[in-house]
N, C-alpha and C positions, 0 to 999 in steps of 0.2 A: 271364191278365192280362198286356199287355204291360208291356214294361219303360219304355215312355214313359209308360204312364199309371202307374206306382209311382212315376218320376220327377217328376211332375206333383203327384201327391199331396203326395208327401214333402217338396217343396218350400213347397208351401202350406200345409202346417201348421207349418211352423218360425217360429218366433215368436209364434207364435196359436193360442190354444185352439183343439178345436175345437167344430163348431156341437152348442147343448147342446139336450137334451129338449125344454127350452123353445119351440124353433122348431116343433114341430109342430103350436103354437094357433096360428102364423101363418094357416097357410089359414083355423080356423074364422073368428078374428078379421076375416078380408079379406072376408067373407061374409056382413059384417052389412050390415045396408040401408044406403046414403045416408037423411040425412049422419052416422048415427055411422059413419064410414068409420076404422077406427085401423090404427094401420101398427107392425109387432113390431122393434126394435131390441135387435140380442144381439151386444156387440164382438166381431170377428174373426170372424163368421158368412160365409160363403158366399150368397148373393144373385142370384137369378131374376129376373130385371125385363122387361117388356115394355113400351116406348114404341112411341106410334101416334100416326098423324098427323093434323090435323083434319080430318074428314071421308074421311079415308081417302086423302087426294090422294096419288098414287103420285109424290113428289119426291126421295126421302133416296135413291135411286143416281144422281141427276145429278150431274155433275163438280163444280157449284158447291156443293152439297149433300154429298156427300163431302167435299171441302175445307174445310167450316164447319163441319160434325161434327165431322170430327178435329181442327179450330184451339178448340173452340168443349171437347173433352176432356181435350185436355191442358194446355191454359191452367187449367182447373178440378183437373187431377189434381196441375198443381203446387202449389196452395194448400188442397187438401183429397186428402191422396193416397189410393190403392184401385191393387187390381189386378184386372186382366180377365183373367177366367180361359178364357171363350168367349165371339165375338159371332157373331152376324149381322145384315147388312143389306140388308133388302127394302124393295121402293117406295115402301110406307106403313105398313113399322113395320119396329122393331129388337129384338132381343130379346138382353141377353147377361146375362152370370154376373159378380158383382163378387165382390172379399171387402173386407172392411171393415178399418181398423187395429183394434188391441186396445183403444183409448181413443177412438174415436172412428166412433162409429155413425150419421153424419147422413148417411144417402144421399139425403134429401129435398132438404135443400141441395146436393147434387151437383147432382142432375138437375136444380133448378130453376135454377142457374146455366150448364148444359150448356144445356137449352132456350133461357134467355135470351140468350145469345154466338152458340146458333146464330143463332138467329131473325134478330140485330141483322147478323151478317154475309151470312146469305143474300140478305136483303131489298138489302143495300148490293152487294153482286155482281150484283144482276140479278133473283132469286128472285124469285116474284109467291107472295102468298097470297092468303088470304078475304077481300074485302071486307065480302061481306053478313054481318055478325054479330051473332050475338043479343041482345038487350038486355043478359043477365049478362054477356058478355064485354065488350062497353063498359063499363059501369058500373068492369068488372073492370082498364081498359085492357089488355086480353090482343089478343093478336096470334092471326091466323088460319090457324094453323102447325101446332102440337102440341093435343091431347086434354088436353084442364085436366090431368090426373091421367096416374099409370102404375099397372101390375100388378107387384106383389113378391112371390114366395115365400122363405122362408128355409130354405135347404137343410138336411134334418137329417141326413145322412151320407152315405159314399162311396157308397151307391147310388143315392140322390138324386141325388148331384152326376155320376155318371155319366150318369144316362137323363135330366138335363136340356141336358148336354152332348152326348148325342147329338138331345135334339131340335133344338138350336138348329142343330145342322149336316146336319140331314136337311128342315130347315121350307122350302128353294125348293123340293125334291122336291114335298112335302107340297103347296106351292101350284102348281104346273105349270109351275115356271119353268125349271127343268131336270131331267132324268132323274136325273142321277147328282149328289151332294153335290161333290162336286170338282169341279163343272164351273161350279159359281156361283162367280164371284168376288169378292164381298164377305161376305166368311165368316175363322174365323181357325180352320177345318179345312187352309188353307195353312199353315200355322203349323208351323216342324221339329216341336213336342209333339205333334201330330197327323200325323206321318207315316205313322204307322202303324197310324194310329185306323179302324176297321170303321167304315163310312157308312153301314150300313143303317137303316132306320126302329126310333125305340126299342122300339116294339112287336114288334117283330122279336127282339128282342134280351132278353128273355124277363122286361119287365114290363110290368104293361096299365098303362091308367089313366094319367091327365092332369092335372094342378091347376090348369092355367087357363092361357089363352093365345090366340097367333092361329097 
């Protein structure tokens, strides 16, 4: 075990519990059919999220989309704080690791204010979305950007949160974008905490198995 990721640990747990038993009905819970879709809230839990784009449109690494992301983050992070433990960012989806404060478990209202700052700044910078959209998303006034919805798991310990953190910085691999993880540049495997983090695929790295994802 390197000394960055003890680093890494030690640091995220100071302040916060950490993630209890209870996070393991996350996954059954996220497996129930539409629409009883229910979503597991446990303060200062560690957090898997996967945002996708509508219809898959490969947008989120262009400059204007970078730039709206991150104004569209931290605008949201000032008034509902979190920390990013891993991200990455692919053409048409994002996948990273939050942790949550100890009183304050709403990552729904995160991301639905993330999504909506994006939306409203890319569109104003130039961005083009979906016109053609389905009767529910009119009805819904939703824009033709983001997938109604995202995917959460809740981390339930240091090994968890290791093989999620290595998938999110092996997933351009994974999709043929480049060979080596260090070679994608929208990743927070740049990151000093990850200097000296192993890139290889988590499966690699001596556990199977997946709980859902792109």
């Amino acid at each position: 075990m390197s000394d960055g990721w003890v680093a890494l640990t030690r640091s995220l747990r100071q302040g916060s519990h950490k993630s209890s038993g209870a996070c393991a009905l996350c996954t059954h819970r996220l497996k129930s059919a539409m629409p009883h879709y229910r979503r597991l809230y446990v303060p200062g839990s560690w957090y898997f999220f996967t945002v996708v784009t509508h219809e898959r449109r490969p947008i989120l690494t262009s400059e204007i989309a970078r730039k709206s992301l991150r104004t569209a983050i931290d605008s949201t992070r000032a008034g509902f704080p979190f920390t990013t433990v891993a991200w990455v960012l692919l053409p048409d989806h994002l996948h990273c690791i939050w942790q949550t404060p100890e009183k304050d478990t709403d990552f729904t209202t995160r991301w639905r204010l993330i999504k909506t700052r994006f939306s409203r700044s890319y569109i104003k910078g130039g961005g083009l979305e979906v016109k053609e959209l389905s009767e529910s998303r009119r009805r819904r006034k939703e824009r033709g950007i983001w997938q109604r919805r995202f995917w959460e798991h809740c981390l339930r310990d240091d090994d968890d949160l290791r093989y999620h953190i290595a998938y999110i910085h092996y997933n351009p691999v994974k999709h043929g974008l480049v060979e080596d993880s260090r070679a994608w540049p929208y990743s927070s495997i740049h990151r000093p905490d990850y200097s000296d983090w192993d890139s290889r695929a988590p499966e690699d790295r001596g556990r199977r198995g997946y709980l859902g994802g792109e």
